[in-house]
Each structure stands twice: as C-alpha cells, then as structure tokens.
mmCIF file of the N, C-alpha and C atoms, coordinates in Angstrom:
data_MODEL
# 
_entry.id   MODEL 
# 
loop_
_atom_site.group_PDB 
_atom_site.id 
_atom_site.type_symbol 
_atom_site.label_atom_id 
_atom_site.label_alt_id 
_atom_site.label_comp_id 
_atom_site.label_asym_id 
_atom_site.label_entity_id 
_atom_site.label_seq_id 
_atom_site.pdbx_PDB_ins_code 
_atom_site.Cartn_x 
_atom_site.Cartn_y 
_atom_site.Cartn_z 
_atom_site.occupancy 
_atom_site.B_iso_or_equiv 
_atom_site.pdbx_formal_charge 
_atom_site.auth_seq_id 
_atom_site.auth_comp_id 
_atom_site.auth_asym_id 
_atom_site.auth_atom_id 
_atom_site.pdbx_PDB_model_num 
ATOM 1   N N  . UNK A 1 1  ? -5.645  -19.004 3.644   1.00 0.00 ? 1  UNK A N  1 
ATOM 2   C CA . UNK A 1 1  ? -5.501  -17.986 4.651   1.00 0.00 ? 1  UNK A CA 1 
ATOM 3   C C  . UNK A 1 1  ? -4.561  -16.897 4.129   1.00 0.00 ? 1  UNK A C  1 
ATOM 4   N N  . UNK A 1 2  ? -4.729  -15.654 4.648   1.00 0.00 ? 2  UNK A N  1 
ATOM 5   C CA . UNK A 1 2  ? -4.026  -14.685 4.349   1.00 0.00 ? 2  UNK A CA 1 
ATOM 6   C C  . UNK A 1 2  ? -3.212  -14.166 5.279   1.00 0.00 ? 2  UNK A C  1 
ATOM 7   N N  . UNK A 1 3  ? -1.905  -14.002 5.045   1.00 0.00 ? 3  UNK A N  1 
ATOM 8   C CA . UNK A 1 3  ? -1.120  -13.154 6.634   1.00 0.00 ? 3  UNK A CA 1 
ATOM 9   C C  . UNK A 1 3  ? -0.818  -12.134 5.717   1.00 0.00 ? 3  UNK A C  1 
ATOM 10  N N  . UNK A 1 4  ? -0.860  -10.919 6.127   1.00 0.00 ? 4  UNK A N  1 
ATOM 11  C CA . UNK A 1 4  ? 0.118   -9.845  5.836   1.00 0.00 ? 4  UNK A CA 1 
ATOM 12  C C  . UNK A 1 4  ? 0.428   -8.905  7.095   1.00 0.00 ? 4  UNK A C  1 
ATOM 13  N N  . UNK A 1 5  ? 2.423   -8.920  6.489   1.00 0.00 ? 5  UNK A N  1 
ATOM 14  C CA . UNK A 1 5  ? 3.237   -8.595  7.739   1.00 0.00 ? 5  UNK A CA 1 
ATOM 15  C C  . UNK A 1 5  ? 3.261   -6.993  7.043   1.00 0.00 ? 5  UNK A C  1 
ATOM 16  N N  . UNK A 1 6  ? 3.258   -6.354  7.799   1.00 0.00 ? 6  UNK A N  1 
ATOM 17  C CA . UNK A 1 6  ? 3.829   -4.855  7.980   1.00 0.00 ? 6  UNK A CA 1 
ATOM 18  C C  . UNK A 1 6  ? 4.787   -4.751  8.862   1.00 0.00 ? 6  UNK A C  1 
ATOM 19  N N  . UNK A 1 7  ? 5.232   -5.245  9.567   1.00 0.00 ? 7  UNK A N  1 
ATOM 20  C CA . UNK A 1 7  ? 6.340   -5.118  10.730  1.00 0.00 ? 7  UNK A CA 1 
ATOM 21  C C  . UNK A 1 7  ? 7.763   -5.315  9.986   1.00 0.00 ? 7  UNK A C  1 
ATOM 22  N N  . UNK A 1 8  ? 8.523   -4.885  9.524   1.00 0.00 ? 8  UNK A N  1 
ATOM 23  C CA . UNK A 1 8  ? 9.902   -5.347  8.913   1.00 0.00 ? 8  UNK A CA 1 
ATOM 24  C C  . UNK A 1 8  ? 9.299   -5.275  7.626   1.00 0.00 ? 8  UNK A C  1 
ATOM 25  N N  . UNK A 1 9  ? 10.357  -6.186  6.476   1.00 0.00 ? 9  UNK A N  1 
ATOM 26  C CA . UNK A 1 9  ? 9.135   -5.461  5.137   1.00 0.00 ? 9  UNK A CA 1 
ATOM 27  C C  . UNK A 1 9  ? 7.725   -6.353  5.067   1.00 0.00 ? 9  UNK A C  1 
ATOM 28  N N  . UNK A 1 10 ? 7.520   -5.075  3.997   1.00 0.00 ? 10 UNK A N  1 
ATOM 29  C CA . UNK A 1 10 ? 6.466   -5.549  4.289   1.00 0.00 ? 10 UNK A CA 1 
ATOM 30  C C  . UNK A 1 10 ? 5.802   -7.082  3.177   1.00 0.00 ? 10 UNK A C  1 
ATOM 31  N N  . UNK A 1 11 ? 5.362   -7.797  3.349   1.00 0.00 ? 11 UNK A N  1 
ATOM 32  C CA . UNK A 1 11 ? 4.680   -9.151  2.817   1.00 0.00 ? 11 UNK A CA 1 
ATOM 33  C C  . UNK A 1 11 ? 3.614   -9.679  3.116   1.00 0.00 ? 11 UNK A C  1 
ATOM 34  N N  . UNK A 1 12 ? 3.109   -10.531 2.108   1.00 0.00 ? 12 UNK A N  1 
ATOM 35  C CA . UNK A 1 12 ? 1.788   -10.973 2.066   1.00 0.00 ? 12 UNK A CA 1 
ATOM 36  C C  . UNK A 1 12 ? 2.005   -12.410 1.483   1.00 0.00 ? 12 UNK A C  1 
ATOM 37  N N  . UNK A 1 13 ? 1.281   -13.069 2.388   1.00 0.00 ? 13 UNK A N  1 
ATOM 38  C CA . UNK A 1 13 ? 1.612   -14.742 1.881   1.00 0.00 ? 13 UNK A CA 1 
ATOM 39  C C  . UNK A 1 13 ? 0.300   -15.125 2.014   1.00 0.00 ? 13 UNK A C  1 
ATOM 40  N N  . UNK A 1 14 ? 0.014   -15.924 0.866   1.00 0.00 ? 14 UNK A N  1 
ATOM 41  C CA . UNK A 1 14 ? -1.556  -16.935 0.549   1.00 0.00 ? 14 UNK A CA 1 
ATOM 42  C C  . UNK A 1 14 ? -1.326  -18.603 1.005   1.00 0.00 ? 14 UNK A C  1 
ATOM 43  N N  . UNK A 1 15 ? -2.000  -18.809 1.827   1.00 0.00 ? 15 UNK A N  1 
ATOM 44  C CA . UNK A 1 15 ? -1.293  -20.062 2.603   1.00 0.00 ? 15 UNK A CA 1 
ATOM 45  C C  . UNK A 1 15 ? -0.077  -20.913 2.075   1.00 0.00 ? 15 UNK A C  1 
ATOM 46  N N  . UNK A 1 16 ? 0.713   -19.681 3.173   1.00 0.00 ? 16 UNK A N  1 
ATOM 47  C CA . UNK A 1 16 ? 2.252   -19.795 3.208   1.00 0.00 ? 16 UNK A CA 1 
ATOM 48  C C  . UNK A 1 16 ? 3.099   -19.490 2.107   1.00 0.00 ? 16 UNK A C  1 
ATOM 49  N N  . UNK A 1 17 ? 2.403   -18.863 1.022   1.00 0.00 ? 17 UNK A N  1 
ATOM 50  C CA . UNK A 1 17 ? 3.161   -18.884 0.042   1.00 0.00 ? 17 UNK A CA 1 
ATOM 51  C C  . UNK A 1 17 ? 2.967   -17.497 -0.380  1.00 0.00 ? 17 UNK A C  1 
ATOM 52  N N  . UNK A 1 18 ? 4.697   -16.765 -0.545  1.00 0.00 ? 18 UNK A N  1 
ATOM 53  C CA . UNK A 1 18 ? 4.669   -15.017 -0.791  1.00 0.00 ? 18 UNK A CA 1 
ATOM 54  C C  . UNK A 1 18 ? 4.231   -14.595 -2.096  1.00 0.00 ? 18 UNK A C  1 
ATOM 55  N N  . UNK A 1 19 ? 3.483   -13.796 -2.033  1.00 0.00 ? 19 UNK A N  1 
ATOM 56  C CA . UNK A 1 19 ? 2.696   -13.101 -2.801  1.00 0.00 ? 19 UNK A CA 1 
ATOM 57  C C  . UNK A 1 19 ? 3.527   -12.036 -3.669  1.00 0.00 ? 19 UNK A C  1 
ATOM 58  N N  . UNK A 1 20 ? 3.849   -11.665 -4.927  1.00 0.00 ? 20 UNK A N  1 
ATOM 59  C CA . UNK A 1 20 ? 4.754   -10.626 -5.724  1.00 0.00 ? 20 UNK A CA 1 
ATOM 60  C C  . UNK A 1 20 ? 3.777   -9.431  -5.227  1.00 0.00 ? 20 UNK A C  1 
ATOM 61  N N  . UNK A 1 21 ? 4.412   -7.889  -4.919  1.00 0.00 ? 21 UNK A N  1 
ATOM 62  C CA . UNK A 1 21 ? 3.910   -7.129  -4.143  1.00 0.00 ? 21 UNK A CA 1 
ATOM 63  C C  . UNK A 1 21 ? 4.015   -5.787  -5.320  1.00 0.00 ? 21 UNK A C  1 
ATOM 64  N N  . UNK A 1 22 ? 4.918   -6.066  -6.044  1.00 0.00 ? 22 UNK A N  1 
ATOM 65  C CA . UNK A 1 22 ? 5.856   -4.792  -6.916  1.00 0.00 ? 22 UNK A CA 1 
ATOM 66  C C  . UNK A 1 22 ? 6.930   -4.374  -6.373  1.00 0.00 ? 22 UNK A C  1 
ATOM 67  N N  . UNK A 1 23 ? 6.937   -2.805  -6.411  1.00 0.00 ? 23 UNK A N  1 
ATOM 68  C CA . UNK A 1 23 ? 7.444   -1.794  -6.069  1.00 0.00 ? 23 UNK A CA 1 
ATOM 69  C C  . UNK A 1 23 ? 7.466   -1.372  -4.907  1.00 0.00 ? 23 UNK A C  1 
ATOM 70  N N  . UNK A 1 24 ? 8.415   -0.608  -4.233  1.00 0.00 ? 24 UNK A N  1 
ATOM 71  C CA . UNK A 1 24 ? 8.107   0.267   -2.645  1.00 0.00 ? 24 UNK A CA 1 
ATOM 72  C C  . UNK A 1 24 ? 6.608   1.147   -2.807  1.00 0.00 ? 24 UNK A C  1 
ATOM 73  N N  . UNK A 1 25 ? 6.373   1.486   -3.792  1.00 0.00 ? 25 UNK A N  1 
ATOM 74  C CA . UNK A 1 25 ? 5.090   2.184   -3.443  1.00 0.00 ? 25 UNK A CA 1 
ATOM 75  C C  . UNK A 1 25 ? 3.851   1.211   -3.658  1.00 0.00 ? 25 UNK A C  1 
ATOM 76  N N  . UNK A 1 26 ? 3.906   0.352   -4.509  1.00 0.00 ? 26 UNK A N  1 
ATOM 77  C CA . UNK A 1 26 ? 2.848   -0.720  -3.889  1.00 0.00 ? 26 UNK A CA 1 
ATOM 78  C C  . UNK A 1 26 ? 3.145   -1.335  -2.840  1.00 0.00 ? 26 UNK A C  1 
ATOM 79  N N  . UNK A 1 27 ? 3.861   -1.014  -2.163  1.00 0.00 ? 27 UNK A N  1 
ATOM 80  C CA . UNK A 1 27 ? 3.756   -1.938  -0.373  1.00 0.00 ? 27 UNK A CA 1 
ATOM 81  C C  . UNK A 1 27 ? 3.490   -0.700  0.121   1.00 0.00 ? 27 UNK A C  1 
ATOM 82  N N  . UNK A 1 28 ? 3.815   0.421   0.241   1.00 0.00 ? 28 UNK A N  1 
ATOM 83  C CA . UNK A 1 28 ? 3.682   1.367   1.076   1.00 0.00 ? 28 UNK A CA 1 
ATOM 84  C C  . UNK A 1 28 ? 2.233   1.859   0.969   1.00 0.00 ? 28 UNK A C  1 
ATOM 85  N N  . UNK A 1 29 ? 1.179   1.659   -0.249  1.00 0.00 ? 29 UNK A N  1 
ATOM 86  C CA . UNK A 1 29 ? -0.411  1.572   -0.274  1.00 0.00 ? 29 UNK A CA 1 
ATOM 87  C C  . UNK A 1 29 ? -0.635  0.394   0.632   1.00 0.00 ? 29 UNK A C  1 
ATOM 88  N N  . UNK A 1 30 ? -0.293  -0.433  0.608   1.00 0.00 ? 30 UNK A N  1 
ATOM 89  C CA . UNK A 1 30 ? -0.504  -1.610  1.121   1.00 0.00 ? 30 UNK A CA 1 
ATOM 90  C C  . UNK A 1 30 ? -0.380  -1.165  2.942   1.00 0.00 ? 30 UNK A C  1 
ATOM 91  N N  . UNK A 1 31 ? 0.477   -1.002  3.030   1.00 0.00 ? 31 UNK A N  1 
ATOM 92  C CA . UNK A 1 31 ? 0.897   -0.775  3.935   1.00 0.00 ? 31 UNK A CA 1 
ATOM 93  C C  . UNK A 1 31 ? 0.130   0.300   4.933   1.00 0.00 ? 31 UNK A C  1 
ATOM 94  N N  . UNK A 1 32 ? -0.250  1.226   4.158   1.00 0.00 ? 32 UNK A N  1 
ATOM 95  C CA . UNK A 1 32 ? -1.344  2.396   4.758   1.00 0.00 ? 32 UNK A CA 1 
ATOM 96  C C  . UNK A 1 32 ? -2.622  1.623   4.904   1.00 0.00 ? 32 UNK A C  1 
ATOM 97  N N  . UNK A 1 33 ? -3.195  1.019   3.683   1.00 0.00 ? 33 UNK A N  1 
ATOM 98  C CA . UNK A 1 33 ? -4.277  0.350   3.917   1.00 0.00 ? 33 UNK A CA 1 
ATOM 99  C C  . UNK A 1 33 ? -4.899  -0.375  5.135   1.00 0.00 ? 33 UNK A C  1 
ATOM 100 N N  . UNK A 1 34 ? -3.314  -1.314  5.201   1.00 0.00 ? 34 UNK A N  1 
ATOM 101 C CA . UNK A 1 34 ? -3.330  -1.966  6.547   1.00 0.00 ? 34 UNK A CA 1 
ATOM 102 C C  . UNK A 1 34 ? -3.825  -1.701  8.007   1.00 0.00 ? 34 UNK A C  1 
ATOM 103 N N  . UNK A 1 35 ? -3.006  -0.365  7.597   1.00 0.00 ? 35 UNK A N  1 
ATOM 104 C CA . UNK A 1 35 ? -2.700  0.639   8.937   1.00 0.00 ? 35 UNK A CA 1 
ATOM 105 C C  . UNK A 1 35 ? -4.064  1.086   9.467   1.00 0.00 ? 35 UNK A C  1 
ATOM 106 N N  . UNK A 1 36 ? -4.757  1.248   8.518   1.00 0.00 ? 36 UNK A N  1 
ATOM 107 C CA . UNK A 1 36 ? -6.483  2.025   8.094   1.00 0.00 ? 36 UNK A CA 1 
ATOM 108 C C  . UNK A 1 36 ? -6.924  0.804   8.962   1.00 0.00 ? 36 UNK A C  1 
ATOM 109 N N  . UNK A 1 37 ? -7.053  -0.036  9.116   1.00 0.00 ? 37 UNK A N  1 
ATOM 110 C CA . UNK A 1 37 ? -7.786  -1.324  10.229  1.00 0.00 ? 37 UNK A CA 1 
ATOM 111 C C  . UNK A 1 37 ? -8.934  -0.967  9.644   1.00 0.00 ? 37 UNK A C  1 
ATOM 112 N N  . UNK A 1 38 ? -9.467  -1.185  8.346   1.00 0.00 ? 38 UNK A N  1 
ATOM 113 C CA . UNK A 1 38 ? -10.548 -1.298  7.834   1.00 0.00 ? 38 UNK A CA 1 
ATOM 114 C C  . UNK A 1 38 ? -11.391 0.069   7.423   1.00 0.00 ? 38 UNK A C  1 
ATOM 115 N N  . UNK A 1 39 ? -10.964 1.072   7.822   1.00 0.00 ? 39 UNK A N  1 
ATOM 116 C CA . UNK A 1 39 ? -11.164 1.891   7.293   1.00 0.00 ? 39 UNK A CA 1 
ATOM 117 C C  . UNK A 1 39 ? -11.547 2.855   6.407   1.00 0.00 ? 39 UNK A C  1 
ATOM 118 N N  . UNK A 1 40 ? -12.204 3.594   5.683   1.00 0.00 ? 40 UNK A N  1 
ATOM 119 C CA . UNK A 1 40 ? -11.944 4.347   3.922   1.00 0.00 ? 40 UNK A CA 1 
ATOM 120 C C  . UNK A 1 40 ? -10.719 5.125   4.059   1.00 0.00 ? 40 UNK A C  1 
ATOM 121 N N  . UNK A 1 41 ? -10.043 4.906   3.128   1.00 0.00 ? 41 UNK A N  1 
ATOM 122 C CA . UNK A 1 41 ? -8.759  5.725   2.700   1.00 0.00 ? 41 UNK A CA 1 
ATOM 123 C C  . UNK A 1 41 ? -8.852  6.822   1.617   1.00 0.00 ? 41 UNK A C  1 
ATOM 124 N N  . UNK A 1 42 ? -9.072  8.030   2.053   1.00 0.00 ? 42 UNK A N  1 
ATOM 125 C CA . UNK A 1 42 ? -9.392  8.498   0.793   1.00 0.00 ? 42 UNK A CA 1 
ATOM 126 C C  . UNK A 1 42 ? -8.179  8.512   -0.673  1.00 0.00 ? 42 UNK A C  1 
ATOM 127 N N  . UNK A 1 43 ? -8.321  8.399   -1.629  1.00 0.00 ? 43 UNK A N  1 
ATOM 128 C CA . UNK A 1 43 ? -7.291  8.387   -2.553  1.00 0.00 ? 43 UNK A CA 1 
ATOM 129 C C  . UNK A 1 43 ? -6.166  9.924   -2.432  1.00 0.00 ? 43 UNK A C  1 
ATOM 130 N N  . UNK A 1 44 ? -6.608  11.130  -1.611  1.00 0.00 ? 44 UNK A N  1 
ATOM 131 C CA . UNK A 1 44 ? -6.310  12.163  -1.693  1.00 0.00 ? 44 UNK A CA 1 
ATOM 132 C C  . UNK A 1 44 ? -4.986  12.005  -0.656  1.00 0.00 ? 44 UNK A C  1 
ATOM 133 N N  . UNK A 1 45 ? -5.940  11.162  0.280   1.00 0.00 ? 45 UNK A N  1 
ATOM 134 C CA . UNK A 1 45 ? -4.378  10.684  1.529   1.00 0.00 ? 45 UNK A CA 1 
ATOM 135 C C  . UNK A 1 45 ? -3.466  10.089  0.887   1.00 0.00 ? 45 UNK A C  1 
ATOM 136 N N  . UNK A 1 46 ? -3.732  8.910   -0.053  1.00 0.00 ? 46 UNK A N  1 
ATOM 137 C CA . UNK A 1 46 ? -2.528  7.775   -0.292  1.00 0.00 ? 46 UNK A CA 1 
ATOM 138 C C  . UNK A 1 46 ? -1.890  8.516   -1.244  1.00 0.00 ? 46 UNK A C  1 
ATOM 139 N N  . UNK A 1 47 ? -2.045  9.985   -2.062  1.00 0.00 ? 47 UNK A N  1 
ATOM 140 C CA . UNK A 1 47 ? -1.606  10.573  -2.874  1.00 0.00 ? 47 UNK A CA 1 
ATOM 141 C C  . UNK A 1 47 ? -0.484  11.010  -2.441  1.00 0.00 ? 47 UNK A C  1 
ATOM 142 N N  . UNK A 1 48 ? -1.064  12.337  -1.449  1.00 0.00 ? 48 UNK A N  1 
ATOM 143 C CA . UNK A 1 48 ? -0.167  13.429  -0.360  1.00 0.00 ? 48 UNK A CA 1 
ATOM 144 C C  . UNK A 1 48 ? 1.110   11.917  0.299   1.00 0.00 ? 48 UNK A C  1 
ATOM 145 N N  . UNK A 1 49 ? 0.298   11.084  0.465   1.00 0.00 ? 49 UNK A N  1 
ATOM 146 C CA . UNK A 1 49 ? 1.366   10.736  0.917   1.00 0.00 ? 49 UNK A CA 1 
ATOM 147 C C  . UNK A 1 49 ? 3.128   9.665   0.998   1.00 0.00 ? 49 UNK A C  1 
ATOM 148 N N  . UNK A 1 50 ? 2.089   9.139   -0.464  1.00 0.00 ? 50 UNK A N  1 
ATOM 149 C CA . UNK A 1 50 ? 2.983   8.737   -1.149  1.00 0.00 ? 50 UNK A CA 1 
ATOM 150 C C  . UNK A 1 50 ? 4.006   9.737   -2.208  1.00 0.00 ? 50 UNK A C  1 
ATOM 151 N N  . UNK A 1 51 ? 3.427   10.987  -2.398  1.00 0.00 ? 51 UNK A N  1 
ATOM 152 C CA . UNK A 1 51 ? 3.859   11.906  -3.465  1.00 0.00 ? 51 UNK A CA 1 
ATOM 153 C C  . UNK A 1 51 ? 4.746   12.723  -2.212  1.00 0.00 ? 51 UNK A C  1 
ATOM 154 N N  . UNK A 1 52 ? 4.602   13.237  -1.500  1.00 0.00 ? 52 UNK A N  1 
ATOM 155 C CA . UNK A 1 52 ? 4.567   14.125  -0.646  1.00 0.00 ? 52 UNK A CA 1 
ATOM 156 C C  . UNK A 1 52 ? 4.463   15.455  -0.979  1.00 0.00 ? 52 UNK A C  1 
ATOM 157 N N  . UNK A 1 53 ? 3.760   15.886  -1.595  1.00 0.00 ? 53 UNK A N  1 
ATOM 158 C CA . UNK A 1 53 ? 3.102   17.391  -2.399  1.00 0.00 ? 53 UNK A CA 1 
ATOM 159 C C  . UNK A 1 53 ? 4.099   17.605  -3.945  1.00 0.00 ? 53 UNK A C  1 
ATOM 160 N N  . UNK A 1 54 ? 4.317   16.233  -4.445  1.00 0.00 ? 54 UNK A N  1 
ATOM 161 C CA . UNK A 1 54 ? 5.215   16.111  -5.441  1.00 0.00 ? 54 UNK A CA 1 
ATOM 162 C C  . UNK A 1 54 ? 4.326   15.222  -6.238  1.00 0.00 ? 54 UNK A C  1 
ATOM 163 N N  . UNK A 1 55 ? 3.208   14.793  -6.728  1.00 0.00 ? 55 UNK A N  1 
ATOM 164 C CA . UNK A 1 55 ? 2.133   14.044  -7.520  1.00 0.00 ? 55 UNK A CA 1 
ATOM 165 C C  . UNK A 1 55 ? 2.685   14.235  -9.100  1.00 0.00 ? 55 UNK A C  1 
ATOM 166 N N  . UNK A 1 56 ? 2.566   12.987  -9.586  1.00 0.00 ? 56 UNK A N  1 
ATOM 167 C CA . UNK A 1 56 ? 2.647   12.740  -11.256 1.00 0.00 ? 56 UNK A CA 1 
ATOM 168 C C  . UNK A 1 56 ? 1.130   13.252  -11.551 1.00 0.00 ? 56 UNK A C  1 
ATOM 169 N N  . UNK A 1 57 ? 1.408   13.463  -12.773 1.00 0.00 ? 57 UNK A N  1 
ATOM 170 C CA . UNK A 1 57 ? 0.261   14.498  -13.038 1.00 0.00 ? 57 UNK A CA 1 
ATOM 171 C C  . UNK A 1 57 ? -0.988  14.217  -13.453 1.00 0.00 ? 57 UNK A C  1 
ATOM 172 N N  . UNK A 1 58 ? -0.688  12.838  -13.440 1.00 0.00 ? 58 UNK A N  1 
ATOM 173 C CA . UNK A 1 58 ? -2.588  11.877  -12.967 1.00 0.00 ? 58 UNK A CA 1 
ATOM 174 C C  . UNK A 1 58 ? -2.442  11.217  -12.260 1.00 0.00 ? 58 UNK A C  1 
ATOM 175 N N  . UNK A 1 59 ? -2.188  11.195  -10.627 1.00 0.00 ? 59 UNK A N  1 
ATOM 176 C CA . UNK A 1 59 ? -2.035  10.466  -9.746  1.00 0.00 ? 59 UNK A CA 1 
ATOM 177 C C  . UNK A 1 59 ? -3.273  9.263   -9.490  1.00 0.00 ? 59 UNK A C  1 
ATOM 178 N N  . UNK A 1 60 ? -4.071  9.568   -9.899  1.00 0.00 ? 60 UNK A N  1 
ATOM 179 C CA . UNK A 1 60 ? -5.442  9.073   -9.298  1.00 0.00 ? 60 UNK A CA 1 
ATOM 180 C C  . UNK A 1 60 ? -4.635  7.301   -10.288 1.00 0.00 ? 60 UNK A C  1 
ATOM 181 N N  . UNK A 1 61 ? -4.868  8.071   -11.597 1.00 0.00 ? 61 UNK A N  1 
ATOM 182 C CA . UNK A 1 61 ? -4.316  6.733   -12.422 1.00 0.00 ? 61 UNK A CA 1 
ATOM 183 C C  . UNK A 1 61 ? -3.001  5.910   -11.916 1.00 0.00 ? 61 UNK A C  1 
ATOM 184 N N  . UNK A 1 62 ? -2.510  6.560   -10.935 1.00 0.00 ? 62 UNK A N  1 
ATOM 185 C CA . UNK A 1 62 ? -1.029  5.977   -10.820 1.00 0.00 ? 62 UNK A CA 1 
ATOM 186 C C  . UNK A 1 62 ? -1.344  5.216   -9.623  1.00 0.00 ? 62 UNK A C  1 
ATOM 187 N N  . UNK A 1 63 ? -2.421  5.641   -9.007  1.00 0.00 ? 63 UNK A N  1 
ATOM 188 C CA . UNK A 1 63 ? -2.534  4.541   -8.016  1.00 0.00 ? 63 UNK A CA 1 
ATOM 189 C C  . UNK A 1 63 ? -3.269  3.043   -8.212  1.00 0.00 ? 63 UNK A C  1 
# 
C-alpha cells in the first residue's frame, strides 16, 4: 500500500515504510502532483512554479 502525506512534510511510505524523497524540490513536484488529484500537470506549471520566473537553463531536464 501506498500513503502519501502532504499535510506537514511532506512523505511517502510503501507499507509503512518511508520512502527517500530527495530534496525540497522533489517533494514540492510531489507535492503539486498530489494536489493535481489526478490530473495532467503541464511541465510549464511545475517549472513557473518551482523556479518562480527564475528557471535553470534546461529546466525541462531538471525536472
């Protein structure tokens, strides 16, 4: 089973057991994803908004 918490930080546990996540910006994709309730995310959103009009200069790759 899979839980992942977004409420407080954020985590992901594989029955019961926490999952290595990285960095604040791999939880914070994570975290949008989530948010998306299944959704398409375009890569252009998780850019803007992880960068905030500040993008490394191949973002696409950085995600």
């Amino acid at each position: 089973m899979i839980e992942i918490r977004v409420l407080g930080p954020v985590e992901v546990l594989v029955d019961g057991e926490a999952v290595p996540l990285g960095g604040p910006q791999q939880r914070a994709v994570l975290a949008m994803l989530v948010a998306a309730r299944g959704q398409t995310v375009p890569a252009e959103s998780i850019v803007e908004q992880l960068w905030r009009g500040t993008p490394p200069p191949r973002p696409a790759a950085s995600l």
